[in-house]
matplotlib code that plots the C-alpha trace (Angstrom):
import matplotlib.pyplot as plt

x = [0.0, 1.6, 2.0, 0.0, 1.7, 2.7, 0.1, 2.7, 3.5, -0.6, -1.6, -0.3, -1.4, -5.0, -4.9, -3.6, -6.3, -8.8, -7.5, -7.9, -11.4, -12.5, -11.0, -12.1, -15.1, -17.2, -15.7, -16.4, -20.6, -20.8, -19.1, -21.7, -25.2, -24.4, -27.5, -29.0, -26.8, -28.2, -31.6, -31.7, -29.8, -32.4, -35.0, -33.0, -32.5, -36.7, -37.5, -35.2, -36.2, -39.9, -41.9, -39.8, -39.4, -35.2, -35.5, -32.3, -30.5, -31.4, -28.4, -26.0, -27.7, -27.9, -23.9, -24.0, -26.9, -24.7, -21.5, -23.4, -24.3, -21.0, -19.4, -21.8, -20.7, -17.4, -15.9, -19.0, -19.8, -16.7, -14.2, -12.1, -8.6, -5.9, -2.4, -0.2, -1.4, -4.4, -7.5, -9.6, -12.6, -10.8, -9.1, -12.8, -15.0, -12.1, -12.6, -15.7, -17.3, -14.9, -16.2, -20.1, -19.1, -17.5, -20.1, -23.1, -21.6, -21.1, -24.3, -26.5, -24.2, -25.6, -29.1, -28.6, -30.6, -33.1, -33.4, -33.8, -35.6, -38.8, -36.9, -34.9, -37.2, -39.5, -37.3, -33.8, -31.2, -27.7, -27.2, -23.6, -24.2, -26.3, -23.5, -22.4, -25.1, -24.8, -21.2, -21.7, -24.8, -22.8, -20.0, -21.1, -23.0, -19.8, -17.1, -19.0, -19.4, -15.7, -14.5, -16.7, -15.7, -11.7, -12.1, -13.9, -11.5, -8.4, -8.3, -9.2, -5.8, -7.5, -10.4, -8.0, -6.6, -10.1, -11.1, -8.6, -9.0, -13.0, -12.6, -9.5, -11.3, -14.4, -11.6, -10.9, -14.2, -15.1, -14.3, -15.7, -19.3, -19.4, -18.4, -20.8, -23.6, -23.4, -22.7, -26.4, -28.2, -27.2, -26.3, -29.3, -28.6, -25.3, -27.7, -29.1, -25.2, -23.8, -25.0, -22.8, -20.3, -19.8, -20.1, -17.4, -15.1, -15.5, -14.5, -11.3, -10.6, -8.4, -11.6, -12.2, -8.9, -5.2, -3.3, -1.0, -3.6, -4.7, -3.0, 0.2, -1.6, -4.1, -1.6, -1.8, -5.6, -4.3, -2.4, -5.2, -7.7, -7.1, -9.4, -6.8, -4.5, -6.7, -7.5, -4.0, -3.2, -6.5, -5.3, -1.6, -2.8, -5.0, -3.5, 0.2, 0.0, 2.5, 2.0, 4.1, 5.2, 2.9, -0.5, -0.6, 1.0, -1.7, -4.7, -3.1, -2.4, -5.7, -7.3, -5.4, -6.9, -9.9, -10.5, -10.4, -12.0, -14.8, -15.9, -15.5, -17.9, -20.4, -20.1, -20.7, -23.5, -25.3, -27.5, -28.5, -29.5, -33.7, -34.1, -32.9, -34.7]
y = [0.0, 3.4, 6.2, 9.4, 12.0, 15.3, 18.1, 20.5, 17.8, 16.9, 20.3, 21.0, 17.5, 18.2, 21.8, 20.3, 17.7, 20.4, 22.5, 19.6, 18.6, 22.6, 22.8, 19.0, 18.4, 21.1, 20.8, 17.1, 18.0, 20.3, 17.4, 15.0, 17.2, 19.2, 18.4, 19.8, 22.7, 23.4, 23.1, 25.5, 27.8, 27.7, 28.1, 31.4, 33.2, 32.3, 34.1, 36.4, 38.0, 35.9, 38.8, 40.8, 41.4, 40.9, 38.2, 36.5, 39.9, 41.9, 39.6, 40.8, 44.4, 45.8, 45.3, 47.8, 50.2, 50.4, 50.9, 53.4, 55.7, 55.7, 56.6, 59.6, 60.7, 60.1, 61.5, 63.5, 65.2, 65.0, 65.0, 62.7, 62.0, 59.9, 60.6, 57.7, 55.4, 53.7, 56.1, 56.5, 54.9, 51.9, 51.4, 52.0, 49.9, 46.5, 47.5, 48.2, 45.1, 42.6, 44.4, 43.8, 40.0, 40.1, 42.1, 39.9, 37.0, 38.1, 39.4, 36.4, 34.3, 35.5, 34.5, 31.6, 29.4, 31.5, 32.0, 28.3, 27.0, 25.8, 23.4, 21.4, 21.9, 18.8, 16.6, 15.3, 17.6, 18.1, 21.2, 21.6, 22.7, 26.0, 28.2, 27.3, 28.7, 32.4, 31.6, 29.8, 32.0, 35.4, 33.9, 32.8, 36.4, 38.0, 35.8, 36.7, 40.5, 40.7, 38.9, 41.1, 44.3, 43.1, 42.3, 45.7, 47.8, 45.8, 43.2, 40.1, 39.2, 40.0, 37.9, 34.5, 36.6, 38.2, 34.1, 33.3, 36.1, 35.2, 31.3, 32.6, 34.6, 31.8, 29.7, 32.2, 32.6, 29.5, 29.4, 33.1, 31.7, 29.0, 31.0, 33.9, 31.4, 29.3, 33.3, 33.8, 31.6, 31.9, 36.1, 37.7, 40.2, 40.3, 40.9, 44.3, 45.6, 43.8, 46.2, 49.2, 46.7, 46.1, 49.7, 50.7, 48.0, 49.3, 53.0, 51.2, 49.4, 51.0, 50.9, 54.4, 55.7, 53.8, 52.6, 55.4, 57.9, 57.0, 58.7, 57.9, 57.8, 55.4, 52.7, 50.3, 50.0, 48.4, 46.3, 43.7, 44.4, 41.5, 42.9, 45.4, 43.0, 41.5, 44.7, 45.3, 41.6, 41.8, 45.5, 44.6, 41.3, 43.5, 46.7, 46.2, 48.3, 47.8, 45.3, 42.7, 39.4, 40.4, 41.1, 37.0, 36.3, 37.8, 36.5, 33.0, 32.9, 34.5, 31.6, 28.6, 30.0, 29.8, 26.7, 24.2, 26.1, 27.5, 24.1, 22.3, 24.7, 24.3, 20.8, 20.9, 22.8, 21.8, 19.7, 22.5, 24.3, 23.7, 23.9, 27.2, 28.2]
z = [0.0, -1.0, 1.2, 0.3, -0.8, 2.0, 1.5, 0.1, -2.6, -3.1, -3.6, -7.0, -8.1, -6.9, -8.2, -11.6, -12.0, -11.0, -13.7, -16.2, -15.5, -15.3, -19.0, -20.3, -19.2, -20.3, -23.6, -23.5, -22.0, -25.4, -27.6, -26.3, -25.9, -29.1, -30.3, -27.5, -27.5, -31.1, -29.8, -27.5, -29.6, -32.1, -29.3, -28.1, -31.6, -32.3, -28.9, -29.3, -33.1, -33.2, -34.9, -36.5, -39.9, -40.1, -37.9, -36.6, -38.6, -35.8, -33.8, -36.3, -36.6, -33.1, -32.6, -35.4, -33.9, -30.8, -32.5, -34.4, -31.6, -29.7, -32.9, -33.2, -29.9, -29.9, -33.2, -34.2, -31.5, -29.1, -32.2, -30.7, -32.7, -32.3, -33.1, -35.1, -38.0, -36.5, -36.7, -33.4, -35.0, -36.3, -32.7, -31.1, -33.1, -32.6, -29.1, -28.4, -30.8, -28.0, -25.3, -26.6, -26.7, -23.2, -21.5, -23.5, -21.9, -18.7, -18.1, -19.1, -17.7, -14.6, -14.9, -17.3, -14.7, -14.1, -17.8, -18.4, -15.2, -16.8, -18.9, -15.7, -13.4, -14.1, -15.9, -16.0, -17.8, -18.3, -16.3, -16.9, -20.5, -19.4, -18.8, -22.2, -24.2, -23.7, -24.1, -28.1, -28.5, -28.4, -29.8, -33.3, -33.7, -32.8, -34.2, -37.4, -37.0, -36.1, -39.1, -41.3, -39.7, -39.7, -43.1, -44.4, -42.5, -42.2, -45.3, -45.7, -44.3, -41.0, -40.9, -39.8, -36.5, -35.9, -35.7, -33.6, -31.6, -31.0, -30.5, -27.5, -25.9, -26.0, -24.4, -21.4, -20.6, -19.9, -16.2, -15.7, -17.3, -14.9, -11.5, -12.7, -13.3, -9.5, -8.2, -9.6, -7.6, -4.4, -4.5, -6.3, -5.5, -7.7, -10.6, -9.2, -9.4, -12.2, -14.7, -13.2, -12.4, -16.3, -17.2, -14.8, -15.5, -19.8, -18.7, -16.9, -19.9, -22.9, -25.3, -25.4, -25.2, -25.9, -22.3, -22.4, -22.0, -19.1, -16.0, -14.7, -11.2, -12.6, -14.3, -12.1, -13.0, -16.0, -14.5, -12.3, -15.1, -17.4, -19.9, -20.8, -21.1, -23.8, -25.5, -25.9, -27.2, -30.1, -30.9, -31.2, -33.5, -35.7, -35.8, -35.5, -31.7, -28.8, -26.5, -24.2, -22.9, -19.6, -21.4, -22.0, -18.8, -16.5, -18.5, -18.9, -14.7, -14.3, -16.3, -14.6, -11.6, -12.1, -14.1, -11.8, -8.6, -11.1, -12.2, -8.6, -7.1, -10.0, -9.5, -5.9, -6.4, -8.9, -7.0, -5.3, -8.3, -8.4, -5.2, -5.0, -8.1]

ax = plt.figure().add_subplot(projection="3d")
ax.plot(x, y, z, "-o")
ax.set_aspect("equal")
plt.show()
């Protein structure tokens, strides 16, 4: 019979597996409910657009609406200009379309439960795929409105990276869309502040402005918000801009952080979840 290992030599095995599992296995529940997954994405774009004349266009139009109006305001009315190659609204609408898909998945992510509850209430279901489907849902309308726009304003050399850039950032969000949706549940009242939450965290974040305009004071904001980090890694791809070695280092550690303890506390509570519903 072998000895088990000292705790300071079993912690990084157990934190290692964790990590794993919190990466695997809700890549392997997508591989094996896909159908499912497709079902309910269906079911989502119908309620979503049922009515309306454009239908499931108004997914790929209102990025464009909203887009529209902070362009109005920024370089219309507030004339903002940027000085170098890359115009202010080129470096604001890469930005800004990233932070739509961020903040879109965030924020349902939140409520996904609730949001689904009548169809696991009364019958079996896989709950571990619910987190997933704001995650694919906002993903294929984005993926597809950031390789159009990278392509009209870039070249169609652009579309690959703005791809890669989308199915990334899918990738890191995975642990965030899992924590967010267990944090839902239990703290309701997380939904009441999330909103400004979001908001607040977009001003900290170089979308309206490039890193070095913010404050001297202030750079350390930059720092612990990993979203900058991967506004300066997507604007660096796409628009040749300055970034570093750090700005994959803290998202990466970020990530492996979260992974495993993100997916062990769904798991634990998970069958929790209609009771508290």
């Amino acid at each position: 019979m072998s000895n088990p290992l000292p705790p300071i030599l079993s912690w990084p095995r157990s934190w290692f597996f964790a990590t794993k599992n919190g990466l695997i296995e809700p890549l392997q529940y997508a591989f094996a409910h896909y159908s499912l997954l497709w079902m309910l994405a269906k079911r989502d774009i119908a309620g979503r657009t049922s009515g309306t004349v454009l239908g499931a266009g108004w997914l790929i139009l209102q990025p464009g609406l909203q887009l529209l109006g902070f362009w109005f305001l920024m370089d219309m009315v507030l004339q903002i200009r940027f000085p170098g190659r890359v115009s202010f609204v080129e470096y604001f609408i890469v930005g800004m379309l990233t932070w739509f898909f961020i903040a879109d998945v965030l924020s349902r992510s939140l409520t996904v439960f609730q949001e689904y509850a009548s169809l696991y209430q009364r019958a079996l279901f896989p709950l571990a795929i619910l987190p997933l489907i704001p995650l694919l849902m906002s993903g294929l309308i984005y993926t597809l409105v950031n390789v159009i726009t990278a392509t009209l304003m870039i070249g169609p050399a652009a579309a690959p990276l703005a791809l890669f850039n989308m199915l990334v950032l899918m990738l890191w969000l995975i642990p965030l869309v899992y924590l967010l949706a267990v944090i839902g549940i239990f703290l309701k009242d997380l939904g009441q502040i999330f909103p400004f939450f979001i908001t607040l965290t977009m001003y900290l974040t170089p979308i309206l402005y490039k890193p070095d305009m913010m404050p001297d004071a202030m750079q350390w904001v930059l720092v612990i918000n990993p979203f900058a980090d991967i506004m300066s890694l997507i604007h660096g791809g796409l628009q040749d801009m300055t970034w570093n070695g750090y700005h994959i280092l803290r998202p990466v550690i970020l990530w492996l952080l979260l992974l495993g303890p993100a997916w062990m506390l769904f798991r634990r509570a998970e069958p929790h979840v209609r009771e508290m519903l």
